[in-house]
N, C-alpha and C positions, 0 to 999 in steps of 0.2 A: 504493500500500500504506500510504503514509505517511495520509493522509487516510482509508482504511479502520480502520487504526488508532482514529484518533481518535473516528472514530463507534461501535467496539465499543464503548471503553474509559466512553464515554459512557454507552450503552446498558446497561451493566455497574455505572454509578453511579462509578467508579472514576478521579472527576476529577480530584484533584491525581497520580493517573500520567500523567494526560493531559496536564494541564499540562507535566510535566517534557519532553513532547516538542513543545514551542513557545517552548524556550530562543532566546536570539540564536544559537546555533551552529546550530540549526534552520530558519534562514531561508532558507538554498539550497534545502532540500528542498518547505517547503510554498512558496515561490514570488515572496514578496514581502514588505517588514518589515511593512506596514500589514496584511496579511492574521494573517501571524505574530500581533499585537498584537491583531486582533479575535478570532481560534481562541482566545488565551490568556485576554483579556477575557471572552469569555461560559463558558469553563469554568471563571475562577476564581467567576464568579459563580452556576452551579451549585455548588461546593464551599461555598459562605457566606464566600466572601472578597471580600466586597464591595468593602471598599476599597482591595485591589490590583485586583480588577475594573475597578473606576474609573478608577484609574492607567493601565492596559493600554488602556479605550476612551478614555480622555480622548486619550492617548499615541497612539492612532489617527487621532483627530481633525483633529487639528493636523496629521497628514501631510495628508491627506485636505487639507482647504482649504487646504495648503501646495500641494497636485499641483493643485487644481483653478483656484486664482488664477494660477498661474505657469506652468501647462501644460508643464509638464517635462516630456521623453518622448526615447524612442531610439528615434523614428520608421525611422530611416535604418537603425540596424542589425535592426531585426524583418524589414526588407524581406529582409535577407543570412542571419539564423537562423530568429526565429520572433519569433509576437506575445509568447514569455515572455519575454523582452529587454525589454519595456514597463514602465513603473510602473505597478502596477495599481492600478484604481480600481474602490469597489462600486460596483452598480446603483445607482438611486434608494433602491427597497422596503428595501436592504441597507443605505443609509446610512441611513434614515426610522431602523433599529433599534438602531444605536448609539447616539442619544439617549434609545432606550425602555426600555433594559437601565441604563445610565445612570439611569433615573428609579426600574426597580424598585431600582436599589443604595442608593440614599439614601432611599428609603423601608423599604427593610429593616434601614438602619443608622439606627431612626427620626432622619429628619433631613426633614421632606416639604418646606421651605423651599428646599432645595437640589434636591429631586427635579423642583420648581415652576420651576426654571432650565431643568432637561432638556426636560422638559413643552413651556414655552416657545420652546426652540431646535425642539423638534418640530414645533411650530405653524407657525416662521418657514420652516422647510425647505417646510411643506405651503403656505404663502400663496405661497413663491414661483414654485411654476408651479402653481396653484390653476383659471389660466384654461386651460389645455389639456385638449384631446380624451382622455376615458382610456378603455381599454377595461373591460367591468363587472368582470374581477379586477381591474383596478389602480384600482378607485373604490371598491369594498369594501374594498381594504387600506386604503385611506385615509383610507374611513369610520372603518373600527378605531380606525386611531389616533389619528385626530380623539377619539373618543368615551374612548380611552386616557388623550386628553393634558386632557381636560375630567374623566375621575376624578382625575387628579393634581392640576389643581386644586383639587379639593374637598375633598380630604385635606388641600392645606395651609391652607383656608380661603379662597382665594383666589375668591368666587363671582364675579364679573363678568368673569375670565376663564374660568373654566370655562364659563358660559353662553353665549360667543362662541368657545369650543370645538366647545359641543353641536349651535351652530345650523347649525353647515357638516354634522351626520351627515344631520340629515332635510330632506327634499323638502319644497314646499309642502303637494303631496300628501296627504304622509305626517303632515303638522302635522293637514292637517283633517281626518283620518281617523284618529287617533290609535289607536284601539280594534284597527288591522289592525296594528301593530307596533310596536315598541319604547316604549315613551312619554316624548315630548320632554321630555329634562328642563332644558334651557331654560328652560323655559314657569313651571317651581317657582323657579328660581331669577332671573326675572325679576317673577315676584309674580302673572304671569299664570296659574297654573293653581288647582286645588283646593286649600284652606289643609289640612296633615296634622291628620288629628286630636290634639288634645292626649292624648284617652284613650289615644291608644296608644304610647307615646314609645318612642323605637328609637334604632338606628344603623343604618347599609348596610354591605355586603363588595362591593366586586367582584373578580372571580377573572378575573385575567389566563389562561384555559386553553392552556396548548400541546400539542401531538401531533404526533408521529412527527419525519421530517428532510425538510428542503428537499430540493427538486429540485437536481441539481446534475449539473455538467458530467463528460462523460466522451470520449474521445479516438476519431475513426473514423477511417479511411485510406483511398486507393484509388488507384491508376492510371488516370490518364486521359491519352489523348494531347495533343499541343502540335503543333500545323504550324507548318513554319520560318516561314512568312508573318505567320504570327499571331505568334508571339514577336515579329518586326522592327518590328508598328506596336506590341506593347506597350510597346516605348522608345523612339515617337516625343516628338517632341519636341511635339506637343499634347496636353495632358492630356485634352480630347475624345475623342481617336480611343483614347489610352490605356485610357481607361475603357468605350467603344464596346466595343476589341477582351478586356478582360478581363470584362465584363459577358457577353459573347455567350460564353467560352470558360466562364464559370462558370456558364452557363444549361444547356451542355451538358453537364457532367458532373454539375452538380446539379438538375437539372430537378423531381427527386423529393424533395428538400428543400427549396427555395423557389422562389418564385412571382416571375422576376427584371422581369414586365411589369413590375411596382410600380416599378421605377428605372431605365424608360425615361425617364421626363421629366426624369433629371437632367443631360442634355447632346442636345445638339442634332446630334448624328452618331448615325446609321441603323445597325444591322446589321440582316443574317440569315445563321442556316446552309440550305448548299447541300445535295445527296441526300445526300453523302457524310459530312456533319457539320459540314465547315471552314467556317468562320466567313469572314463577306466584308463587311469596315467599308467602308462608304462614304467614297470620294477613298483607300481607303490601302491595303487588301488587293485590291483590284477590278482583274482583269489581269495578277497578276503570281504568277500560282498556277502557270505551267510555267516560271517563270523559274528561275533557278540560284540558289541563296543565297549569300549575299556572301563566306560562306569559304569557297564552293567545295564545301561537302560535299554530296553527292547522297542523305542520310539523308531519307527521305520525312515521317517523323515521332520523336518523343519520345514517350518514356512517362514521364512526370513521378506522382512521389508525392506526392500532398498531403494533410494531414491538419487538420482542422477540430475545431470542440468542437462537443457535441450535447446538448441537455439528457433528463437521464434524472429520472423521478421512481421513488425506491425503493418509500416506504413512503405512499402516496397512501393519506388518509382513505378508507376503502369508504363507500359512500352519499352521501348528501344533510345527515344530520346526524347527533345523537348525544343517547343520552339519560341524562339525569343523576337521580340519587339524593343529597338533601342532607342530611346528619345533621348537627345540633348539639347533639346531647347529651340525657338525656330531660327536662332543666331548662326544654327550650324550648318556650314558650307559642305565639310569634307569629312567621310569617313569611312574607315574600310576594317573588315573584322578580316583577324586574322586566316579564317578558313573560306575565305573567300577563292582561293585559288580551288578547290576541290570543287569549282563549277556553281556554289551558291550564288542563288542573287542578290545582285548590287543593291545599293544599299537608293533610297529617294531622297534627295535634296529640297528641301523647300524654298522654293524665292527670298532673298533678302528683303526681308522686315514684314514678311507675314506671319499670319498667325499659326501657323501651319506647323506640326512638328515634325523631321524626317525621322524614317523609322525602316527598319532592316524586315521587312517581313518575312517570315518562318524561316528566321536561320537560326542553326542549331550550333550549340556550344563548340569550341574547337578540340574540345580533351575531357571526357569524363572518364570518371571509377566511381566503384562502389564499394564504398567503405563496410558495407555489410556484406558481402560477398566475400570479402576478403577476408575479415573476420572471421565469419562462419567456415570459409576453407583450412584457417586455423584454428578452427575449436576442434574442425573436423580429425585433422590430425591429431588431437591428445584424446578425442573421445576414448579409444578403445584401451587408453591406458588409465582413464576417469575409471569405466566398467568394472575392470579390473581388480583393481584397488579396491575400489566398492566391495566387491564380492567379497575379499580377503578381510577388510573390515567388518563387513557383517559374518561372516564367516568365526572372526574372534569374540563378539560377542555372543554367538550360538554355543563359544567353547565356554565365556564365563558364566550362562546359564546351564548350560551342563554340568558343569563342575560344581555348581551349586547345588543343583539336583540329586546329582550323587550324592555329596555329602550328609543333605538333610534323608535322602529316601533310606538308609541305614536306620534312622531311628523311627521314621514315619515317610511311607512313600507317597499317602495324602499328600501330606506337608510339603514333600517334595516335588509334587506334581504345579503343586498350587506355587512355590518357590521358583521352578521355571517358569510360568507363562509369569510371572510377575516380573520376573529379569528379564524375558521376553518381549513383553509390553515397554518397558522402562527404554530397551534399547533401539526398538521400532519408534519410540517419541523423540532419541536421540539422532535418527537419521535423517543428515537434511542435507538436501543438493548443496551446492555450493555456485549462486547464482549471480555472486558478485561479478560486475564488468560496467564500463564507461558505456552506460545505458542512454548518456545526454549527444553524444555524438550525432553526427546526420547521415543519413545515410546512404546518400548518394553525393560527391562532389564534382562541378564541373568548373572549367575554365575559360572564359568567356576575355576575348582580346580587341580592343578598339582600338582606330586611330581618330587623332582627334585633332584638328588645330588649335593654336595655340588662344587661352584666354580661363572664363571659367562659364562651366556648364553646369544647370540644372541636367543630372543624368540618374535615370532613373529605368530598370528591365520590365519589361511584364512577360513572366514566363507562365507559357501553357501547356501544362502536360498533359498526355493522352487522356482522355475520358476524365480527368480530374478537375477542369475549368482553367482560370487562369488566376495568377496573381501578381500583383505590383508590387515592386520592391523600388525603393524611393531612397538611392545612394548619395542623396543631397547633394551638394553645392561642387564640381570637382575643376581645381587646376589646373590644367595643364600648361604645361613650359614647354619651348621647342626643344628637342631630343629627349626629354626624360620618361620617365616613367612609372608611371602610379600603379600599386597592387592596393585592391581594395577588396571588402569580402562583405556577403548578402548571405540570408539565409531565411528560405521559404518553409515553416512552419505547418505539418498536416493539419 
């Protein structure tokens, strides 16, 4: 509720009440200080409090490479409660955006020198796993911010990083074929492409675009059984056979949520289930399936609760794209978006000193991703080691009501029977997904590029997307200077 909250309050414009529920006394409830700090960070930075936004993600930061250098963690008790026992850590995509919100605060508090730091540390996070496999949403988000952290350069004048920004967005490809997308702008600020005309002097905007809310986690449950046999090898003492016999019990209750072949090959002990379901690891469960369990109890099975996080997307973009309307006022002469070579139409000039405004009709952004997409293809990858664990966890607390059970059925097995379902009960109230994540994000971002001459414009987008109507977004009053260039950032609200 607590996080429902915060996305109305959002939706509503109604950020500093938002904020007031991500005080320090608020940290039990959202889940973690560092999450606390990022919720509060990007809503003071919808409000225009830049520089306590800053404070709040800087103040994020520092935990973040504090948990990630020193690997602090309550490994041992998530095993006994849940994974919210954990320090939490964001994804990749989620850290990528603390430096990028970071960059718009100090560009909105003109300062683009400091923004060029952010920028920077953006880059450094994207060069260091640069050489990995991504899948196409997590190579599109990356493009983004590649091409993000190469407008922050150029705002602060910094060309020779910007251009080693630009050159990681496009393919070889896509250099020599310029004309089908985006156009390298590398290529201008390495001296290798067409000199601008002087007749026409200008400046650029790029529009940071946002839309809707990230994909984010939500809590499912269920009942699945445990055979005694199967709990005993899950606290063998080989971590082999441990992970054999909780891989095989989480293939079976989750069959329909992941694909557990993928993490066969990470141990070298066999399972399969039999007609009946039960799991039979090789050297450990094999044989001893009419045997008697060690305390004696003749319970054939457990019905263990366990509960996992699952990613839900609320307010997923409808379509493929979206198409934008760009007014700057009716003073303006000349203007050209960047993706205009890929065959879009030109843009409509209106007469000098009418009332008229020009407006780019149904041209679409130059560069999007989906910040949920990308996400979700990284939750996807730890899913099947979430499951896992899970099992092993519930798994040990089926061993500390067993153990109890024995103990008491010696003097009374009433007593003992009744001793188990109540340890049973107690540890089914203790399982809870672990659903923390930067729930306030958007969920789709694009990149929107103008040219503008030189003066100041009333500029303001109305984007309309598929089957969703349209909306105005009203980027105020904006500068332009000949050669420079403005990064500014919008964001349209489900």
């Amino acid at each position: 509720m607590h996080d429902t909250d915060l996305r109305r309050m959002a939706r509503e414009g109604q950020f500093m009440e938002a904020v007031a529920l991500t005080e320090p006394d608020d940290r039990s409830v959202i889940g973690d200080e560092v999450l606390r700090l990022l919720q509060r960070g990007l809503l003071l930075h919808y409000a225009g409090e830049y520089e306590a936004s800053n404070e709040a993600l800087q103040a994020a930061e520092v935990l973040i490479d504090d948990r990630f250098t020193k690997q602090v963690s309550l490994a041992v008790l998530s095993l006994v409660t849940s994974d919210r026992a954990l320090a939490w850590l964001p994804g990749d995509t989620e850290r990528l955006m603390v430096n990028l919100y970071g960059a718009l605060n100090y560009l909105a508090l003109g300062n683009p020198e400091e923004a060029a730091v952010e920028a920077r540390r953006l880059s450094r996070l994207l060069e260091l796993s640069e050489d990995q496999a991504y899948d196409p949403a997590e190579a599109r988000m990356r493009r983004a911010m590649r091409y993000f952290a190469g407008s922050v350069f150029e705002a602060a004048g910094e060309s020779n990083d910007a251009a080693v920004a630009y050159r990681h967005v496009w393919s070889p490809s896509e250099i020599a074929a310029p004309a089908t997308s985006l156009r390298p702008r590398f290529l201008d600020l390495y001296g290798e492409g067409e000199p601008v005309d002087p007749a026409e002097p200008g400046g650029e905007v790029v529009v940071l675009l946002e839309r809707g809310f990230v994909a984010h986690r939500v809590e499912r449950s269920l009942n699945v059984p445990l055979f005694p046999e199967e709990a005993d090898v899950l606290h063998a003492s080989d971590p082999d056979l441990r992970h054999a016999a909780a891989t095989c019990v989480a293939a079976r209750g989750f069959a329909d949520v992941y694909d557990f072949l993928r993490l066969t090959d990470q141990t070298e002990v066999s399972w399969h289930r039999e007609a009946d379901g039960r799991c039979v690891v090789e050297g450990a469960t094999e044989g001893n399936r009419d045997e008697e369990s060690d305390d004696g109890s003749e319970r054939d099975f457990y019905l263990m609760r366990v509960a996992w996080p699952e990613m839900v997307r609320v307010s997923p973009v409808e379509g493929s794209g979206i198409g934008l309307s760009v007014t700057a006022g009716p003073a303006l002469q000349l203007a050209a978006l960047d993706a205009a070579a890929a065959g879009l139409p030109a843009p409509t000039a209106a007469p000098v000193g009418s009332d008229t405004s020009p407006e780019f009709p149904g041209v679409s952004p130059a560069l999007s991703a989906s910040v949920s997409e990308s996400v979700m293809v990284e939750f996807d990858d730890k899913l099947g080691g979430i499951l896992i664990k899970m099992v092993a966890r519930t798994a040990l607390k089926y061993e500390l009501a067993r153990g109890i059970e024995s103990g008491l059925s010696d003097k009374n097995e009433t007593l003992g029977d009744i001793a188990f379902f109540a340890a049973n009960a107690a540890a089914a109230m203790f399982e809870r997904a672990d659903t923390r994540c930067w729930h306030l994000l958007p969920d789709e971002m694009s990149v929107v590029r103008l040219r503008l001459p030189a003066g100041r414009f009333p500029l303001s987008l109305e984007v309309e997307a598929d089957g969703t109507g349209s909306s105005l977004v009203d980027l105020g009053e904006v500068e332009i200077r000949n050669g420079a260039v403005r990064v500014l950032s919008a964001r349209v609200w489900p």
